[in-house]
N, C-alpha and C positions, 0 to 999 in steps of 0.2 A: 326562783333561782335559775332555772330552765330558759325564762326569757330573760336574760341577764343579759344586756353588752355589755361588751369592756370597753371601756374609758378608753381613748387613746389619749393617755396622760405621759407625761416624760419621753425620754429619750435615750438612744443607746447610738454614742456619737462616736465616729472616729478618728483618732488622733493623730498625729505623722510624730508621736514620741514611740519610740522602744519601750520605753520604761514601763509604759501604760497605753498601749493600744486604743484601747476602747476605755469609753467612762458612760456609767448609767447618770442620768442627770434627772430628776423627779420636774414638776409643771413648772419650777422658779427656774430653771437650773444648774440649781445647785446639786454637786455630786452625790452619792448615795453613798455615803460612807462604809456600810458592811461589805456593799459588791467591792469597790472598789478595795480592799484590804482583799477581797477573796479573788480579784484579779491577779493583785501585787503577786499572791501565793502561789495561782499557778503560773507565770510565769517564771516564778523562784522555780517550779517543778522541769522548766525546761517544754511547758508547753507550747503550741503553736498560737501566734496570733489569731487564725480562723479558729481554734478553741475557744481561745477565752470570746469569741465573736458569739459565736453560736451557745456556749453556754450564757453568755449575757441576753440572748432573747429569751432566755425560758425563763432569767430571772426578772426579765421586764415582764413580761408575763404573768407571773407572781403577785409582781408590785403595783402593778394597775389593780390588779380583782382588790390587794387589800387597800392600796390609797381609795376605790369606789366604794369599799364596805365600811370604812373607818378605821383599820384594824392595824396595830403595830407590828412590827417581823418578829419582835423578838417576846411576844407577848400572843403569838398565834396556837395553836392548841390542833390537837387533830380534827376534829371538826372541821377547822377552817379548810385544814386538807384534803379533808375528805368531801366536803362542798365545790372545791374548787376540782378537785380530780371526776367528781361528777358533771361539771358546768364542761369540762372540755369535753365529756365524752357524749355529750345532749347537745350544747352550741355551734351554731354555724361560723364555720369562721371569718375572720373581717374580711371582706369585698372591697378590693382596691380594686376602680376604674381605671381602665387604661386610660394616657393623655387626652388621645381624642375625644374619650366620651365623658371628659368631665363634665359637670356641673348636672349629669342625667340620675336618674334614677336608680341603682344599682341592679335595681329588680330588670327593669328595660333594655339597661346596658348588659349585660349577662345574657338575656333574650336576644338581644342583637348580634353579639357575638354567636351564639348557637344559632342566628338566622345564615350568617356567612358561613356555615361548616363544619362547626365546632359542635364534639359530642355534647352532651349535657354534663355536668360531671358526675366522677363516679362509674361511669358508661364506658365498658370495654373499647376501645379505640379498634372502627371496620379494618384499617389495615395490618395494626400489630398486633391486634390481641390485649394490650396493656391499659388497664383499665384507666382512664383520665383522672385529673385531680380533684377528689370528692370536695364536697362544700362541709366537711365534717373535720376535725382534726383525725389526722392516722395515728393506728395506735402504734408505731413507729416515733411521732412526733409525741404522745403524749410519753409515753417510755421512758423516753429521751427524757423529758421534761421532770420526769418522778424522779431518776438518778439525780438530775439537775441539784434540785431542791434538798435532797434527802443529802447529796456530802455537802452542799452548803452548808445545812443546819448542823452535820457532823464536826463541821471544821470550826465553827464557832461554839459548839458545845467544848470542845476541847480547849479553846482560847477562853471560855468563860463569859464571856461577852455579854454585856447588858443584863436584861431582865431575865433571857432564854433559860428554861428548864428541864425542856422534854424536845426531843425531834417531833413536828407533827407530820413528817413521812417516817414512819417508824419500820420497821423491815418484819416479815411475817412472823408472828407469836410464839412459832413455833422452832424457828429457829435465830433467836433473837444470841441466845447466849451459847457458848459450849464452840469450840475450835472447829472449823469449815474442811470438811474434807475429813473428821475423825476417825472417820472407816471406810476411809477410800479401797477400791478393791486397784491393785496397780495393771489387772489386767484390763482395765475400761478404764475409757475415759472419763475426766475432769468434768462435774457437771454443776451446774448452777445452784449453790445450796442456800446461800444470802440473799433473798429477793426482795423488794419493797413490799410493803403491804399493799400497797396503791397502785402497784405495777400492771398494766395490762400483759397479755398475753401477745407477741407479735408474729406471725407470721411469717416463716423465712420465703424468701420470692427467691424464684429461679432466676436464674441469669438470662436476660435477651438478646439474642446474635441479631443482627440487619441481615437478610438473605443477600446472598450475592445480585440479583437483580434489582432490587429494590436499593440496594448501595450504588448500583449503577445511575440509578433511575436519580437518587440521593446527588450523586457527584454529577451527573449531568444539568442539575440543577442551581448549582453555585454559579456566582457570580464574578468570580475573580482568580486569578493566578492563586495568589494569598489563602482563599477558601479553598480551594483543590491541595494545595499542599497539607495545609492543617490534617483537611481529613485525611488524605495519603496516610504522613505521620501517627496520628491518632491511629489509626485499622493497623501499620504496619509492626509498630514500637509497643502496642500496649499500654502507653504511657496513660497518666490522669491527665485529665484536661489541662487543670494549673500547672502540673510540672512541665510539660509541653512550651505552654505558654511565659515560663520562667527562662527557657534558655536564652542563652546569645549568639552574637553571630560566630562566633570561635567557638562553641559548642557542636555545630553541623560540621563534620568531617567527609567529605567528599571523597575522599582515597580511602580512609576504611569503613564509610557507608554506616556511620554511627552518628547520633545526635546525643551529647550528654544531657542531662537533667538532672536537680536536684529531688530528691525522696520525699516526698509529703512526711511520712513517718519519722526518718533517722536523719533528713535533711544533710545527707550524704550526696557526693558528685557520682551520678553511675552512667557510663555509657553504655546506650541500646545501640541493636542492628535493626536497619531500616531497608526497604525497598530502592532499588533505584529508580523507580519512577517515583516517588516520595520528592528525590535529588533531583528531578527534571523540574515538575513543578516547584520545588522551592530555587533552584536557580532561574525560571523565569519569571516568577514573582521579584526576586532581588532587582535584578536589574530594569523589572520596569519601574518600583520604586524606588531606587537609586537615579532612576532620571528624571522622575516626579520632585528631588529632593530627601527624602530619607534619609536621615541621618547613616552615617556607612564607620563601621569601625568594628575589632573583635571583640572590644568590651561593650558596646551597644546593644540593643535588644535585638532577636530575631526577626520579633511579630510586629506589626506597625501596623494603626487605622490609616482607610485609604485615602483620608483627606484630610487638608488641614485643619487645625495647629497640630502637628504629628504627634501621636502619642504612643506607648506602648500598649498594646490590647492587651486588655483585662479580661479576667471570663466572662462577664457579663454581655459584653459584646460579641465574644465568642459564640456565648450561648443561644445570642438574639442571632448572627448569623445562620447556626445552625436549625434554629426554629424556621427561618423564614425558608430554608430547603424544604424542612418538613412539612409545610405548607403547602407546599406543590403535589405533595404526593396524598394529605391529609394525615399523616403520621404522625408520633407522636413517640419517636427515640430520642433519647440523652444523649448527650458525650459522651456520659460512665457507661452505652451500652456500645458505643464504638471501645472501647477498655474489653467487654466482654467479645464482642466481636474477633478482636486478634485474638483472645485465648481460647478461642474457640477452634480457630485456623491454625493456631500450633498445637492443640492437642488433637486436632484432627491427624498430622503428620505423626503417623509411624516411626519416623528417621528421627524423631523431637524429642529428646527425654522430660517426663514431667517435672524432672529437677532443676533445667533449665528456663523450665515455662517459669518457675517460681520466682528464681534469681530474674529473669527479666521482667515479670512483674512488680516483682519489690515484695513479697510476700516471706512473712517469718517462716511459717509453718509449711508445709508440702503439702497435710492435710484440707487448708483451705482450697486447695482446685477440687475437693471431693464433691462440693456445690455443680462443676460442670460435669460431674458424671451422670446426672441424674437427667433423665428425656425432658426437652423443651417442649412446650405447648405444638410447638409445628411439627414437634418428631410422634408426640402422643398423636393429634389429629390424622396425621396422616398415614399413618399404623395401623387406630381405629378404621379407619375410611377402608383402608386396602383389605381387613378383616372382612368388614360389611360385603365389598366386593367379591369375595372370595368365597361368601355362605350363597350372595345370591348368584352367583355363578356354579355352585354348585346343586341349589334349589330347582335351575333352569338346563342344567346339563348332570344329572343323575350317573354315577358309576352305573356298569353291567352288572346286573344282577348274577349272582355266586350261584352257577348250578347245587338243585338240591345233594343231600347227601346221600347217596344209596349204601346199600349191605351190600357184601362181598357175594359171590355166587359160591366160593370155595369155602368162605368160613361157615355160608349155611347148610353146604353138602356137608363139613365135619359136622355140624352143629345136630344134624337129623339124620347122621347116617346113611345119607346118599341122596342122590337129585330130586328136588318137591317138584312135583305131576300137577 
């Protein structure tokens, strides 16, 4: 089971219907009728289309190991779960070749890329610290994957469906039955008491700032009007990447130095404050795409690729942008750590309340900025370092030695009755 690949069997397509975003389609493609009812469901629930996106890869995922084993969904058993939540955590994950290096080797093409620069994976990245993308599934992704699977098979236990009898992600033994939270203490916090059986353990990771120099280093390396504002906006707004990239051109307010966007979460209109250098670069990006052609109007999109047939940039190409700065430097930061970056730079600000960091981040709780209070890799290092400094500067330059202590000459006259000869 260990050397087990997965089939790349089916598909998980996307649609330009509302009603149904995405559809799993098995090797005929023909629809997969349970996903797609457990689709319908969450968008009844008011979910986001990138939901039901992302939960449809862990149930393609699912559905290759059992269309390779033989095995029905609704006739699967823990075993099967338990097999499969092992295979991810042993198996290397599929190797997509880049364009250029199709038709090569995987093993080769991997080797070549780590010939031009590229750590190995897994392998701390020399400039950030952050370690690269293992060739393992993270228990992050696999996580994901067990919730995945375990309220699928919840949701059609409860519809009755098919043959299904038992969930074969079943949730720990021990607290399987009896109401969550039955002796919560109200002085502490809310703590996870329903966990999957299958569940790994994950990791919470710090947040990553881009140093101010290295953002320098970053933005001097873009390639366009276009690219410089992005990032601008991105470091100044805090925004997500998508939301950013969702505004229009009547959303950038020039007089009160605000860009609206919609909420990933509550998909709500909020306007952020921005930089005005933000508004330099995005007015000379404008107007030199407006003389390229660009389409120009308040309902039209902000962001536009720089060649034709014009389109509105999607993340994907944002993200390839942003890689290919990284490039330059050998780094290896996200968008979502330009996100941590400005919240880094407002709660560095004295003058900032944390309650404001929250509201311009989009965040429910106040308690989630409790993550940035905690020392980043570079504030730990360089702590360490100056301690280190400070023993052997003190190993090489020794205090003066504390004159010994002596007796008093009067308390030994009281002590003996007069002056010792």
């Amino acid at each position: 089971m260990k050397n087990f690949v997965l089939p790349e069997l089916g598909q998980l397509l996307k649609t330009e219907d509302p009603w149904e975003p995405y559809r799993m389609v098995d090797a005929n493609g023909a629809p997969v009728e349970p996903v797609a009812v457990y689709f319908k469901d969450l968008m009844a629930a008011d979910s986001s289309p990138l939901t039901v996106r992302s939960y449809g890869m862990d149930l393609l995922r699912w559905w290759r190991f059992l269309w390779a084993q033989g095995f029905v969904w609704d006739r699967a058993v823990r075993g099967d779960a338990r097999d499969f939540t092992l295979w991810m955590q042993l198996a290397d994950k599929p190797v997509r070749s880049h364009w250029r290096h199709r038709g090569m080797d995987p093993a080769e093409s991997s080797s070549l890329q780590r010939r031009n620069g590229s750590p190995a994976p897994g392998t701390p990245n020399p400039v950030t610290g952050k370690p690269t993308v293992g060739a393992k599934y993270a228990a992050s992704t696999r996580a994901h994957c067990e919730t995945v699977l375990r309220t699928f098979y919840d949701f059609h236990l409860e519809l009755n469906t098919g043959s299904l009898l038992v969930n074969p992600f079943p949730l720990v033994r021990s607290r399987r039955s009896g109401r969550a939270q039955s002796h919560h203490n109200p002085e502490r916090d809310h703590q996870r008491q329903r966990t999957g059986l299958y569940r790994p353990t994950v990791p919470q990771l710090v947040p990553r700032r881009v140093p101010d120099d290295k953002y320098t280093e970053v933005f001097a390396g873009l390639r366009s009007h276009r690219d410089r504002a992005l990032l601008a906006f991105w470091v100044a707004t805090g925004a997500r990447a998508e939301e950013l990239l969702t505004a229009s051109q009547s959303d950038a307010v020039v007089g009160q130095q605000t860009v609206g966007v919609i909420r990933k979460g509550t998909r709500e209109y909020q306007e952020l404050p921005a930089t005005p250098d933000a508004f330099v670069w995005l007015r000379l990006y404008q107007e030199e795409a407006w003389r390229k052609g660009v389409p120009r109007g308040r309902k039209q999109p902000l962001w536009w690729t720089l060649r034709r047939p014009w389109r509105p940039l999607n993340y994907d190409a944002a993200r390839a942008m942003f890689n290919r700065a990284n490039q330059i430097l050998g780094a290896n930061w996200t968008l979502h750590d330009l996100r941590h970056t400005a919240t880094f730079l407002m709660l560095d600000d004295p003058g900032m309340p944390p309650a404001y960091v929250q509201h311009i981040l989009g965040h429910k709780h106040l308690s989630t900025l409790d993550i940035y209070n905690r020392p980043t890799r570079d504030d730990v290092i360089a702590a360490g370092l100056a301690h280190h400094a400070r023993q052997q500067q003190r190993r090489h330059n020794p205090p003066p030695a504390l004159p010994s202590p002596a007796y008093s000459t009067d308390s030994l006259n009281v002590l003996f009755g007069g002056p010792l000869r």
